[in-house]
KOLVOVO-340583 format. One line per field, with one value per residue (C-alpha): residue number from 1; residue in one letter; x, y, z. Coordinates in Angstrom, 2 decimals, m for minus. Last residue first. Example, Ala and Ser with C-alpha at 12.3 -4.5 7.8 and 13.67 -1.06 7.14 Angstrom:
// KOLVOVO-340583
num = [2;1]
residu = [s;a]
xx = [13.67;12.30]
yy = [m1.06;m4.50]
zz = [7.14;7.80]
// end
This chain:
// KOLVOVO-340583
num = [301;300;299;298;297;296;295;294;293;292;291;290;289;288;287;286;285;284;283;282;281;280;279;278;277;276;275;274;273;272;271;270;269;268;267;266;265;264;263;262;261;260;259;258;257;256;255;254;253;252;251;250;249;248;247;246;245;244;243;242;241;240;239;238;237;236;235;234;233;232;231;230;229;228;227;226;225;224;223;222;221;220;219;218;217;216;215;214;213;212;211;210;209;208;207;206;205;204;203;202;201;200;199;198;197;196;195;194;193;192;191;190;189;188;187;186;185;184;183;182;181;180;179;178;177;176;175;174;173;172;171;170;169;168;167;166;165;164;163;162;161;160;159;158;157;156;155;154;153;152;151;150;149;148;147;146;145;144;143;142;141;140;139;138;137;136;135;134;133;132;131;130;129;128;127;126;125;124;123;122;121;120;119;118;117;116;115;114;113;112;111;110;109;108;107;106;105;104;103;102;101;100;99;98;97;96;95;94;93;92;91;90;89;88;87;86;85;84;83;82;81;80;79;78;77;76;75;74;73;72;71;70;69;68;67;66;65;64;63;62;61;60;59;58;57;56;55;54;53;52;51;50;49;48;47;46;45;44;43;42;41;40;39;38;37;36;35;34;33;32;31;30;29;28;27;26;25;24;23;22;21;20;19;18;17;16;15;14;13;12;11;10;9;8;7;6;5;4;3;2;1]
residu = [x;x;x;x;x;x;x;x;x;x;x;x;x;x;x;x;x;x;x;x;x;x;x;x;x;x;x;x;x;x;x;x;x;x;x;x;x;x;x;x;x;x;x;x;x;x;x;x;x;x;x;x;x;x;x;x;x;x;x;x;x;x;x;x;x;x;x;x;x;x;x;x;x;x;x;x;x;x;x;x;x;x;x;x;x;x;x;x;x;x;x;x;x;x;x;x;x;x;x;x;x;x;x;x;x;x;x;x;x;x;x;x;x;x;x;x;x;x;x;x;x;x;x;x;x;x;x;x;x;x;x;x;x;x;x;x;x;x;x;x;x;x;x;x;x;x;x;x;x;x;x;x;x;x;x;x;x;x;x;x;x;x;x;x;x;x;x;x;x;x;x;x;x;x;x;x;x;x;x;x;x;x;x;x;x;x;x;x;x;x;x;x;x;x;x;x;x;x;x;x;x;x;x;x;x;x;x;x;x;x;x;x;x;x;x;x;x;x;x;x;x;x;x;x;x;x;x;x;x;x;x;x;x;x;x;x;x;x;x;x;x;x;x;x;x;x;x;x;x;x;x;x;x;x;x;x;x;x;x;x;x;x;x;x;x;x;x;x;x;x;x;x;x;x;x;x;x;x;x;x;x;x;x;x;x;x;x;x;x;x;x;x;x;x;x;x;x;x;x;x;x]
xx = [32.61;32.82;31.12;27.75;27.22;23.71;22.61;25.13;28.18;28.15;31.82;31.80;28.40;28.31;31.55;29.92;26.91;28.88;30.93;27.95;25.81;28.73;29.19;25.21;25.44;28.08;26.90;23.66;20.12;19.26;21.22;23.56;27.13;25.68;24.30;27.35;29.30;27.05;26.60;30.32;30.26;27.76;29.01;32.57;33.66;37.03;36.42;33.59;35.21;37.80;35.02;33.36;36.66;36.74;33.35;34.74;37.89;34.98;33.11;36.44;36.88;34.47;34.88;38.04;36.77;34.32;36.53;38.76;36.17;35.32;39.02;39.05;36.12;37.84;41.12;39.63;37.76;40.42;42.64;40.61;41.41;43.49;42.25;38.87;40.05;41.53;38.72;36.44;38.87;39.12;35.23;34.62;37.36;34.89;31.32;32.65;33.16;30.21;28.14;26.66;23.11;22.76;18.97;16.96;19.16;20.11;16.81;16.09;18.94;17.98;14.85;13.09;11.11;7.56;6.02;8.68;8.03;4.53;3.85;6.15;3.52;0.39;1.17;2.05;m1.12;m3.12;m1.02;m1.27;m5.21;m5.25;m2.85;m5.81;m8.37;m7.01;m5.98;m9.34;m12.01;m15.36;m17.87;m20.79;m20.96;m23.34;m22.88;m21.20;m21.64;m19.66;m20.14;m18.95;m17.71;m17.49;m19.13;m18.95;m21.59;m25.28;m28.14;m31.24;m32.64;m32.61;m31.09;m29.76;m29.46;m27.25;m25.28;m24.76;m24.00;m20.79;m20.11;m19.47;m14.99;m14.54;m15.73;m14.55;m11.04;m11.50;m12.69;m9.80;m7.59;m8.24;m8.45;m5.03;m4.23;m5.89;m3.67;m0.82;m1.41;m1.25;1.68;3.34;2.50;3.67;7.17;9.73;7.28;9.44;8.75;10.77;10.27;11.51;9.42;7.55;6.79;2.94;1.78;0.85;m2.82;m3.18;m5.20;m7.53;m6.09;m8.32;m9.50;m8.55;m7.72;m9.95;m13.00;m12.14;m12.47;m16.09;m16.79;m15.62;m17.56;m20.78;m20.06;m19.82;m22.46;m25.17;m23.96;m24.49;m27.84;m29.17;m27.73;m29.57;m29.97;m33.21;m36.64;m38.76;m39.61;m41.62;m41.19;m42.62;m41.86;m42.31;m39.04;m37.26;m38.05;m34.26;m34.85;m36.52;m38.16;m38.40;m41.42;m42.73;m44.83;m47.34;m48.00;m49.01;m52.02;m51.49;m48.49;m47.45;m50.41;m47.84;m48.47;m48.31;m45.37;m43.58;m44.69;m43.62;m39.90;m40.01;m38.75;m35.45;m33.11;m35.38;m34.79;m31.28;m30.47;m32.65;m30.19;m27.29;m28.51;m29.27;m25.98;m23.99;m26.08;m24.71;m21.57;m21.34;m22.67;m20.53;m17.54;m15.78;m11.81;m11.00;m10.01;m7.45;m4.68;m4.90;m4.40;m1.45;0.23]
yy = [29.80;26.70;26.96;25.86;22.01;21.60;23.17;21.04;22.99;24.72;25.30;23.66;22.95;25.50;23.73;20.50;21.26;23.32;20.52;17.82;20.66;20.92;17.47;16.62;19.73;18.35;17.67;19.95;18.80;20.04;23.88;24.74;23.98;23.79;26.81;28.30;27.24;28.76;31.78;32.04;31.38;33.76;36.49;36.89;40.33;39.06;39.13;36.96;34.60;34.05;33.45;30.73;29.27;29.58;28.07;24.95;24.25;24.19;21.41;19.74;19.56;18.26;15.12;14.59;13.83;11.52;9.67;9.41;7.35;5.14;4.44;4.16;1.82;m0.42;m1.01;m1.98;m4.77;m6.11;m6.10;m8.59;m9.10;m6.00;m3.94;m3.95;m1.42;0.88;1.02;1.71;4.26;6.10;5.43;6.82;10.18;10.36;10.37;13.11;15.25;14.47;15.22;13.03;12.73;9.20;7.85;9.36;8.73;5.51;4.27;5.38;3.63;0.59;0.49;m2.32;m4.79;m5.94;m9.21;m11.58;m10.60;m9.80;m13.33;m15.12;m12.97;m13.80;m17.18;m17.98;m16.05;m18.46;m21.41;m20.36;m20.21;m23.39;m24.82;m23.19;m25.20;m28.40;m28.23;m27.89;m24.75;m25.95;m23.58;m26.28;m26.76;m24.99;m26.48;m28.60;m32.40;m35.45;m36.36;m32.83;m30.20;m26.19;m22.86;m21.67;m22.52;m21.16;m20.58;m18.92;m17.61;m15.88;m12.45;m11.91;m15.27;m16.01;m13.10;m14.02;m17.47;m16.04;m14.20;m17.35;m16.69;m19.23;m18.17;m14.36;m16.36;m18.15;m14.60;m12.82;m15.68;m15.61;m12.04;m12.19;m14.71;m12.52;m9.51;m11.63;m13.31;m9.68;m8.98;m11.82;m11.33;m7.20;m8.67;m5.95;m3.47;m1.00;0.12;3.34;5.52;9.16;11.43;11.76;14.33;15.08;14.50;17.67;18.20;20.23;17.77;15.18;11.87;9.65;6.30;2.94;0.92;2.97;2.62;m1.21;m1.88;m0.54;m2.40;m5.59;m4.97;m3.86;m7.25;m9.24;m7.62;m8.35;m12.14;m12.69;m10.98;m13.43;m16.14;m15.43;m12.93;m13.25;m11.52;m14.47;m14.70;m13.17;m14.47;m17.67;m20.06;m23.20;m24.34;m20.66;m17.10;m15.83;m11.74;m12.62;m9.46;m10.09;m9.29;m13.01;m12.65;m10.64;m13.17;m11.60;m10.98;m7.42;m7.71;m5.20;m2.95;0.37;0.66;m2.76;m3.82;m0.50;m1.96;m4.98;m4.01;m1.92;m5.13;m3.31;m5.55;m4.60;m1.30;m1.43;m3.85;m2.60;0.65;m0.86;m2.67;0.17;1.49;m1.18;m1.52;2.12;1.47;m1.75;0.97;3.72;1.49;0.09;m0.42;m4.00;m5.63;m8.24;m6.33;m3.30;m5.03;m6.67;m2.74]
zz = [35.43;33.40;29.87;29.61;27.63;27.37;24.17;22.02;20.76;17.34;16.36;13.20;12.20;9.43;8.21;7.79;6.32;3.87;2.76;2.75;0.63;m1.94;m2.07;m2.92;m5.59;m7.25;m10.19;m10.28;m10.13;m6.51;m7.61;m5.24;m6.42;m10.18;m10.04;m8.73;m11.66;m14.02;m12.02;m12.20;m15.97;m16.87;m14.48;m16.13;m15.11;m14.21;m10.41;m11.32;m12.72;m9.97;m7.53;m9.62;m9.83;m6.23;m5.35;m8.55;m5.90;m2.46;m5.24;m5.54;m2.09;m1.78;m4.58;m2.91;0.79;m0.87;m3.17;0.37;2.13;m0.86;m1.44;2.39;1.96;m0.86;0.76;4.20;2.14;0.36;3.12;5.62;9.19;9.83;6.95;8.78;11.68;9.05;6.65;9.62;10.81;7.43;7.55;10.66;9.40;5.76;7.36;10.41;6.96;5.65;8.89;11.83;12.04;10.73;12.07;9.28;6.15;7.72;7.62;4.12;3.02;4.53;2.11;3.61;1.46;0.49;m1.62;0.07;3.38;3.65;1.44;4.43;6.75;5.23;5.12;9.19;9.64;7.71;8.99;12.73;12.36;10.58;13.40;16.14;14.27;13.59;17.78;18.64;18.96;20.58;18.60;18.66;14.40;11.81;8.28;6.03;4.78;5.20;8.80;9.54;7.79;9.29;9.77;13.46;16.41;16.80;14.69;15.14;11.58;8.32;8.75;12.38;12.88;9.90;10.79;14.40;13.42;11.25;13.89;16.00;16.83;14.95;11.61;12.61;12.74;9.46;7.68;9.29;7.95;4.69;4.01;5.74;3.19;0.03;0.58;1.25;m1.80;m3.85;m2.08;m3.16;m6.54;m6.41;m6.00;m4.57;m3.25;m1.33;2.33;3.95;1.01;1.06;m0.31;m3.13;m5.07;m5.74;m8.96;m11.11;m11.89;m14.59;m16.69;m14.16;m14.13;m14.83;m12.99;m14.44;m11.17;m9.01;m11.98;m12.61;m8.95;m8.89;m12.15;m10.22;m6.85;m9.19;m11.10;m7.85;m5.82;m8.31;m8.46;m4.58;m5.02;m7.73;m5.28;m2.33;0.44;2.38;1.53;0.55;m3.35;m6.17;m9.69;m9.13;m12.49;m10.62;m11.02;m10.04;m11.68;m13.04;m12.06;m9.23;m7.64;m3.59;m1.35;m0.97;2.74;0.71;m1.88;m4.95;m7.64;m8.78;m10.70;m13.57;m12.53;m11.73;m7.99;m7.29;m9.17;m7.45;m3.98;m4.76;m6.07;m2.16;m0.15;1.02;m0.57;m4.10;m3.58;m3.23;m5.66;m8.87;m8.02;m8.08;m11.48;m12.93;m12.29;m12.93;m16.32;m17.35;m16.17;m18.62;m21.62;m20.89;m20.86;m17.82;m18.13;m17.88;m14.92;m14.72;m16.35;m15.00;m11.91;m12.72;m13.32]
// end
């Protein structure tokens, strides 16, 4: 897995510091580090507008500072992001605990790199469009001050600009996008199979006679290919009725007193891991629908 690769498994001592760290973070987001200083005599000469612990004290060697996000806080929430990412990726399995069997897959990962960038594209391009949308601004106001506009570079340098969307804008949108999807579509794939499985309700038997006429219809413009389906079309036919040949073996056996080699046989009619269990069930599929008429049709009176 790539992402057991890129993030180590915690030990006792790194989730140790997470912790204490996660909790040094919440209090001191809330402005409560001061209130602790106070309490136990560490500091008792402080600003009361500077509310904030610095754990790296800036030029002037102030270790209190203005309640707004900064980059000591930035760096908190990258280590507890990664050692909360190493946990999922390296979580136990508890013993006992049998996996549950899977179904039938629709989507298939066929490159997990592509999937990966697509993950990070539409991340991408949510973040551009909330940029450009002004909720960036509403952030910034909400925390630090009144500020209008979406995040962007002008006359050299970045910040707040009038949110008046132009064409740059709306082909960086439609380049994003345009990404994530080419990185949906190589990174993930369609199991056809599966698709058939669900949408084909007709019955081995009606399987073989469509592709005897398949193989029939195609053998006009192209022999090779009507040649292999009805060899397809009658390896089918003859693999059921080699699993209704091996019910009368079993049969036979059991009229001569043999009942460990007809249950043998009829285990491996009806058992999900025997030979020809999937002919078996197509053959007796088939002839339990013989006969059965759809609910609508009423005979004529």
């Amino acid at each position: 897995m790539g992402l057991k690769d890129n993030f180590k498994e915690p030990t006792i001592l790194s989730l140790f510091a997470s912790t204490i760290l996660a909790i040094f973070q919440f209090l001191n987001s809330f402005g409560q580090m001061d209130d602790i200083a106070r309490k136990t005599g560490l500091f008792s000469d402080m600003d009361p507008t500077k509310e904030k612990l610095l754990i790296i004290p800036s030029s002037s060697l102030e270790f209190w500072g203005e309640l707004q996000p900064g980059t000591q806080d930035y760096a908190i929430a990258a280590i507890l992001v990664y050692t909360l990412i190493s946990l999922w990726v390296h979580r136990p399995v508890e013993p006992g605990l049998k996996p549950k069997k899977r179904g039938l897959k629709l989507l298939t990962v066929k490159s997990s790199r592509w999937l990966r960038a697509s993950i990070l594209f539409l991340l991408l391009s949510i973040l551009s469009t909330a940029n450009k949308r002004g909720y960036f601004a509403k952030i910034y106001s909400n925390i630090i001050g009144p500020k209008t506009g979406m995040i962007g570079r002008s006359n050299g340098s970045w910040g707040f600009q009038p949110l008046e969307l132009g064409l740059t804008d709306y082909l960086e949108l439609a380049a994003l996008y345009s990404l994530f999807v080419l990185a949906i579509w190589k990174g993930i794939g369609i199991d056809r199979s599966t698709i058939e499985a669900f949408s084909d309700k007709r019955n081995a038997i009606e399987k073989v006679w469509d592709n005897v006429f398949d193989a029939e219809r195609e053998s006009r413009s192209d022999v090779d290919s009507g040649a292999s389906k009805i060899n397809e079309a009658f390896t089918d036919l003859v693999n059921m009725l080699n699993a209704a040949s091996t019910l009368n073996v079993a049969a036979a056996s059991l009229d001569q007193g043999n009942v460990k080699g007809a249950f043998n046989k009829w285990k491996n009619l009806t058992h999900r891991k025997g030979k020809l269990h999937t002919d078996w069930k197509g053959l007796s599929v088939s002839i339990e629908q013989m006969g059965n008429f759809d609910e609508d049709s009423h005979e004529e009176e």
